[in-house]
C-alpha positions in Angstrom: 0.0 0.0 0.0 1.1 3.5 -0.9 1.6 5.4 2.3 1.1 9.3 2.3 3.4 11.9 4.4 1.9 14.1 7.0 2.8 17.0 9.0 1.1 18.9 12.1 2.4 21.5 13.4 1.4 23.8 16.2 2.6 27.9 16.7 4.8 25.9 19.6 6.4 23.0 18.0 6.5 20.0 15.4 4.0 17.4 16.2 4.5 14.6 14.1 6.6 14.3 10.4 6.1 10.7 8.9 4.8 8.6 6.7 0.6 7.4 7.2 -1.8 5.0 5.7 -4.5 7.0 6.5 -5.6 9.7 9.1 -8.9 11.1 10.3 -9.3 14.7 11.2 -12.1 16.5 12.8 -13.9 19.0 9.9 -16.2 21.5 10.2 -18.7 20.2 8.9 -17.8 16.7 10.0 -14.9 14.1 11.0 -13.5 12.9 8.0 -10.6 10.2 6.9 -8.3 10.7 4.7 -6.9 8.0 2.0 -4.4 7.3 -0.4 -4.7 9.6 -3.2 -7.4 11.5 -2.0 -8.7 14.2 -4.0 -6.8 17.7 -3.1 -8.3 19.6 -0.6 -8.1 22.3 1.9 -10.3 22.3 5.1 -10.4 24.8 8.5 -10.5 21.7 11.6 -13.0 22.2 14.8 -12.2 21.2 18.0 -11.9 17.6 17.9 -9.1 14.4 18.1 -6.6 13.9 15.0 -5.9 10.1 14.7 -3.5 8.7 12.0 -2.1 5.2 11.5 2.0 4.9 11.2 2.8 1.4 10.9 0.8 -1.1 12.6 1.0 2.3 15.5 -2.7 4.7 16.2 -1.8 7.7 17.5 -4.2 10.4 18.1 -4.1 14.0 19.4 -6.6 16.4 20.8 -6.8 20.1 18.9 -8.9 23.1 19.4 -8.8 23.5 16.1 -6.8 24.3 12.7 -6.1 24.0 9.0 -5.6 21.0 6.8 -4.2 20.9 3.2 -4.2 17.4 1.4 -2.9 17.6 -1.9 -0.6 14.4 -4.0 -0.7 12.4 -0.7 1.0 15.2 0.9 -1.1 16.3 4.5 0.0 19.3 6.1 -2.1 20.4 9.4 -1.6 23.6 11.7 -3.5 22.7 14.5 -4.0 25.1 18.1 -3.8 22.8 21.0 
């Protein structure tokens, strides 16, 4: 399976930098997961929990809220915590 790269970042610090086979984020107008070659988008996050699977490892992380830009399996998310 084709794994995609995230990045979240807060004002404070790097969060995580790896590779993912797929990660769920808290939207506005819903959670939603993202895939392997997911279509290219760019959302605003709500309060909520980021989960993302690294390996055979869930890891998930409370936020306040954010931005998320998924574009060529390329996730980049600023997130308050």
């Amino acid at each position: 399976m084709k794994e995609m790269h995230l990045v979240i970042v807060s004002p404070e610090r790097m969060l995580f930098d790896g590779k993912v086979s797929q990660v769920t984020l808290p939207g506005e107008m819903g959670e939603f997961q993202v895939l392997t070659n997911h279509a290219p988008i760019i959302s605003s996050l709500v309060a909520g929990k980021i989960s993302y699977t690294s390996g055979a490892e869930t890891q998930s992380l409370q936020i306040a809220g954010g931005f998320a830009d998924i574009n060529n399996n390329q996730i980049s998310v600023c997130v308050e915590l």
